[in-house]
N, C-alpha and C positions, 0 to 999 in steps of 0.2 A: 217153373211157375213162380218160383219166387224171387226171377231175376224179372220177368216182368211186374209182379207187383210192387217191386221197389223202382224200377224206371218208372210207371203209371204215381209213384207216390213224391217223387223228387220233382217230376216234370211239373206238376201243379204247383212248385214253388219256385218254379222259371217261367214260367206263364207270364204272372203277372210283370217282372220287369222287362221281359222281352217285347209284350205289346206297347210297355212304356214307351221304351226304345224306338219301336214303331212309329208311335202315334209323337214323339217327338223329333226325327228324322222328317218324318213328313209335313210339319207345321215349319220346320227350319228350312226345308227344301223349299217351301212355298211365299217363307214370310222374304228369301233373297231370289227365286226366279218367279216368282207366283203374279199375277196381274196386277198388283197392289204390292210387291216386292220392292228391293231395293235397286232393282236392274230396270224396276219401269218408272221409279223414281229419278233416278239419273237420266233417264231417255227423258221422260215429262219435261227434266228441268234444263235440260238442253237444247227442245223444243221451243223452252219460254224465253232460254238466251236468243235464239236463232229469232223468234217474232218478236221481241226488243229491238233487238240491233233492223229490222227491218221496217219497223214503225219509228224508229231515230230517223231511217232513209228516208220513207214517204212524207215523216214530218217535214224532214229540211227541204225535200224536193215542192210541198206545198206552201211553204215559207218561201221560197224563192219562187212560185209562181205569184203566191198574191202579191209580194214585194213589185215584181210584172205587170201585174194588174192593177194596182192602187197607183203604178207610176202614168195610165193611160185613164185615170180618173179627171174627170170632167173638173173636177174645182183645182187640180193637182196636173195640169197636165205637162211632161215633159217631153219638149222641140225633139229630142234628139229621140225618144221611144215612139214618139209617132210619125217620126222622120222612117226608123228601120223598121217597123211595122207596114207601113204604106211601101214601101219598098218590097217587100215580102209578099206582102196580099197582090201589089197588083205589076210583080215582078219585072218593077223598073230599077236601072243602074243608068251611073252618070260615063258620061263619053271616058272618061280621064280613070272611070275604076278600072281595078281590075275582078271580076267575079269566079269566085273556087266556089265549085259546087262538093257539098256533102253529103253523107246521110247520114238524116236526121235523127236524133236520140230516140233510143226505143224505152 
C-alpha cells in the first residue's frame, strides 16, 4: 500500500512536465509539417518561382506578338510583314521558292 501511495504522489510531479513535453512536440511537429509549416512554405514559394518564370514567358511571348501586330498597323505598315502574312492567309509561294512545311508552335 505504501509503494502505491508513493508512485500516486511522485507521478503528480511528472504530470505536469510530461504534458509540457506533449503539447510542445506537437506545436513543433506542426509549426514544420503542419499547413502553415515550413514544408508548405518552401512548396508556396517555389510555386511563386515556377508562376514568375512563366509570366516572364507569356510576357515575352506577348511582347513579340504585339511587336507583330504594331508592324501590320495601318499608319506603320511594313512591305515585307504584309508581304509574309498574305503569303500565309492566302497560301501563295513564288515559282523560284522553295516551301518547307512545319508545325506550328504550340
Amino acid at each position: 500500500m505504501k509503494l502505491i501511495a508513493e508512485i500516486r504522489s511522485r507521478a503528480w510531479h511528472i504530470v505536469g512536465p510530461v504534458l509540457g513535453v506533449c503539447v510542445a512536440a506537437y506545436f513543433g511537429y506542426h509549426a514544420v509539417h503542419g499547413q502553415r509549416g515550413v514544408t508548405a512554405f518552401l512548396r508556396l514559394k517555389q510555386d511563386v518561382a515556377q508562376a514568375r518564370a512563366a509570366q516572364a514567358e507569356i510576357t515575352a511571348r506577348r511582347r513579340a506578338l504585339d511587336h507583330r501586330v504594331g508592324l501590320l498597323n495601318p499608319t506603320t505598315l511594313d512591305p515585307d510583314m504584309l508581304d509574309e502574312r498574305a503569303r500565309v492567309m492566302l497560301n501563295y509561294g513564288r515559282e523560284e521558292e522553295i516551301v518547307v512545311f512545319t508545325d506550328p508552335p504550340q
